[in-house]
KEGUMI-797099 format. One line per 5 residues: number of its first residue (from 1); their letters; for each residue y, x, z of N, C-alpha, C. Coordinates in nm, 2 decimals. Layout:
<recs>
NUM> a> Y/X/Z/Y/X/Z/Y/X/Z  ...
</recs>
This chain:
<recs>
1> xxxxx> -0.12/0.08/0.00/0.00/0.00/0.00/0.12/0.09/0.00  0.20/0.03/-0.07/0.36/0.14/-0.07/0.45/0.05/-0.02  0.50/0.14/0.03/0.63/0.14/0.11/0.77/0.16/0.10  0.86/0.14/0.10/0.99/0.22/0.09/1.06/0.26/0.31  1.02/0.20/0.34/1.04/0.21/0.45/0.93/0.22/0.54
6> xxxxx> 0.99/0.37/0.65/0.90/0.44/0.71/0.83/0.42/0.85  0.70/0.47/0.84/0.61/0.44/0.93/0.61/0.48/1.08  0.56/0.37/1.13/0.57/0.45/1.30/0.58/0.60/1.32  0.49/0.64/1.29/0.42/0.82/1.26/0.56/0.88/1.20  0.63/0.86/1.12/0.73/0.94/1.03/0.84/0.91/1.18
11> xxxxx> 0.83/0.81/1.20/0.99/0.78/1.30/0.98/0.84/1.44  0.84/0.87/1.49/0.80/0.95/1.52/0.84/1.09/1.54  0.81/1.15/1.43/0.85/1.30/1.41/1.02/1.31/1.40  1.05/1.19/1.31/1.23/1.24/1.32/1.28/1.23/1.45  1.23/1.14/1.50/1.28/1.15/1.68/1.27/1.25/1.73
16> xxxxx> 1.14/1.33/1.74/1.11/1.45/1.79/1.19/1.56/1.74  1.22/1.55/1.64/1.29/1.66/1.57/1.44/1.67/1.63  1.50/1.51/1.63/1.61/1.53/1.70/1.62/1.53/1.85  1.53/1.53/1.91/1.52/1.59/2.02/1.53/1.70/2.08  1.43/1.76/1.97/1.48/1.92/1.96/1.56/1.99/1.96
21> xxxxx> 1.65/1.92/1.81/1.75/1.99/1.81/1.86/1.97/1.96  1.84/1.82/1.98/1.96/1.81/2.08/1.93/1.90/2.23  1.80/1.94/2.24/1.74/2.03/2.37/1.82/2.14/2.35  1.79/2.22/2.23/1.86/2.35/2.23/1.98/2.37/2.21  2.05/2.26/2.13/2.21/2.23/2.14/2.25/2.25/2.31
26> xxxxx> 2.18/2.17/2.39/2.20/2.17/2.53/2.17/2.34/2.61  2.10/2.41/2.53/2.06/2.51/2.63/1.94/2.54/2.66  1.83/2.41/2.65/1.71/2.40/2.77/1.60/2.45/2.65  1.54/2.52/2.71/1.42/2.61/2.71/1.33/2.45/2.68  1.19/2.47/2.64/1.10/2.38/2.71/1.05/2.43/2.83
31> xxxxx> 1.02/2.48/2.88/0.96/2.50/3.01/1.09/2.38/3.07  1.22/2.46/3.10/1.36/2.45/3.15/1.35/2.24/3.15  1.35/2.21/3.02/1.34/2.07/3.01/1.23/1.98/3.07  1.08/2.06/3.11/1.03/2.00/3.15/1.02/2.00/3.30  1.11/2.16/3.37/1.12/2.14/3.50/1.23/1.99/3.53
36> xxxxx> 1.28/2.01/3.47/1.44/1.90/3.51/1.38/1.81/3.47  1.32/1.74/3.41/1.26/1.62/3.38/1.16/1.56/3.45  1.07/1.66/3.50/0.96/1.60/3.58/0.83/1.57/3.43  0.85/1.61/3.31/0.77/1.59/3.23/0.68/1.67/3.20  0.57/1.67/3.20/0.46/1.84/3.20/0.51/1.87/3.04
41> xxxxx> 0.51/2.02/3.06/0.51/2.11/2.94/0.41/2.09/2.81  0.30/2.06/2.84/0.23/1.99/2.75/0.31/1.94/2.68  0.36/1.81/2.76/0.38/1.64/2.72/0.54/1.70/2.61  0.59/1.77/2.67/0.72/1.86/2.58/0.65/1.88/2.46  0.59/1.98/2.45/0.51/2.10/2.36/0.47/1.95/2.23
46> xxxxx> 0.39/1.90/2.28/0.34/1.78/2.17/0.41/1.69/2.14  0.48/1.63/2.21/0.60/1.54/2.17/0.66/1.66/2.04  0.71/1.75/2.05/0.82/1.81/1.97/0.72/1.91/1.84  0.60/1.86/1.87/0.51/1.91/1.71/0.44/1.76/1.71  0.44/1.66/1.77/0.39/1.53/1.67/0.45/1.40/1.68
51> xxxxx> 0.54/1.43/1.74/0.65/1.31/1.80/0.54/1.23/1.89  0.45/1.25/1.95/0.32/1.14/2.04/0.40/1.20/2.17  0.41/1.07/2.27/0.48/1.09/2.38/0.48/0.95/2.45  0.50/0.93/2.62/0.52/0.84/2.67/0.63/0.75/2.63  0.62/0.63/2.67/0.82/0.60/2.70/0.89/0.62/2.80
56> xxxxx> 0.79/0.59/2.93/0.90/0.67/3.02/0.88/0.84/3.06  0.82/0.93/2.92/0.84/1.02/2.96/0.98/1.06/2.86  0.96/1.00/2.78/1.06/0.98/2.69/1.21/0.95/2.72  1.25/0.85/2.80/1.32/0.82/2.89/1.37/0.94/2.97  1.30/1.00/3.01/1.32/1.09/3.13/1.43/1.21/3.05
61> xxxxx> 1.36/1.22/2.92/1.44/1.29/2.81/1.54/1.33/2.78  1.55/1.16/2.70/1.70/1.14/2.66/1.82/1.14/2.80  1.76/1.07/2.92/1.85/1.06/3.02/1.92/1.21/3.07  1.83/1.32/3.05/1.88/1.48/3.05/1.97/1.48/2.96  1.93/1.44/2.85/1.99/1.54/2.68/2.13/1.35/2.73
66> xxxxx> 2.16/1.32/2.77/2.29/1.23/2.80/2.27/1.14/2.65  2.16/1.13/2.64/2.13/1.00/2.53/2.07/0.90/2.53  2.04/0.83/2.70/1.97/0.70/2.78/2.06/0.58/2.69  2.19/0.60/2.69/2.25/0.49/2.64/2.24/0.45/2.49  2.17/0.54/2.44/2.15/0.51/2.27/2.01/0.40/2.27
71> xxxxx> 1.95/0.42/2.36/1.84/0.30/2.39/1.89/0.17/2.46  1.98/0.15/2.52/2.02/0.04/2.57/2.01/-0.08/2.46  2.07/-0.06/2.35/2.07/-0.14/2.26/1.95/-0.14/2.14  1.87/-0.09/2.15/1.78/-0.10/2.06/1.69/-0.26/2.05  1.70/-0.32/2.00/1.63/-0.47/1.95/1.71/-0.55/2.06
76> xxxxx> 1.81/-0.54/2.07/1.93/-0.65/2.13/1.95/-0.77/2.06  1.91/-0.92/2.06/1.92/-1.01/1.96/2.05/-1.02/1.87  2.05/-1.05/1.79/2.21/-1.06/1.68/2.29/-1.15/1.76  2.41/-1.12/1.75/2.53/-1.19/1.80/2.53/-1.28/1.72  2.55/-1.43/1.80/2.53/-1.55/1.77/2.73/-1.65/1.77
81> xxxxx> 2.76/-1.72/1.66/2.88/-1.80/1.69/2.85/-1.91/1.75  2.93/-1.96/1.84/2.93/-2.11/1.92/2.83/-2.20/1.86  2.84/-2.23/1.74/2.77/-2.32/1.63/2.64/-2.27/1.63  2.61/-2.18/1.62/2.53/-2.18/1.65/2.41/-2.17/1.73  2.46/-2.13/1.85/2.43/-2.12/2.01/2.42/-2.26/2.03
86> xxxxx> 2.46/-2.40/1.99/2.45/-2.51/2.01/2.37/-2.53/1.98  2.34/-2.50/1.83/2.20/-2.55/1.76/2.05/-2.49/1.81  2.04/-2.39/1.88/1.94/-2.31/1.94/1.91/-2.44/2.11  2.02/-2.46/2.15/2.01/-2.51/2.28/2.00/-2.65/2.29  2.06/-2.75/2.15/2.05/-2.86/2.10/1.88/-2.93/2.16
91> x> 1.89/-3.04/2.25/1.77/-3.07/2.21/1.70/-3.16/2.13
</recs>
């Protein structure tokens, strides 16, 4: 089957990747990132060669690298107008 738009697995790695980048932007070693995180070195090491990783080890991540808030809004429902907020609650 083809696709134009990308697979868990691909979104995956780009995550990882910019994680990476944003770790050493920051300074942090992996060892360094996994002390301050509470995340085993492993769970580092693999995350950032296969993008495979918890979510709340994930979490623990971004909340170091100052990018907790870029998850806040991920699958937030669409902003709705009055008219339409009626019609949803209409019974």
């Amino acid at each position: 089957m083809f696709s134009i738009d990308k697979q868990p697995s691909e979104i995956a790695i780009l995550l990882a990747e910019k994680i990476r980048v944003l770790r050493k932007e920051k300074g942090y070693s992996q060892s360094e990132l996994s002390e301050r995180t509470g995340v085993s070195l492993g769970s580092v090491k693999r995350f950032e060669q296969s993008g495979q990783i918890s979510l709340g080890s994930l979490l623990k991540i971004v909340h170091l690298l100052d990018k907790l808030s870029d998850f806040e809004n991920i699958l937030n429902p669409p902003k709705m107008d009055a008219k339409t907020m009626k019609k949803l609650f209409k019974s």
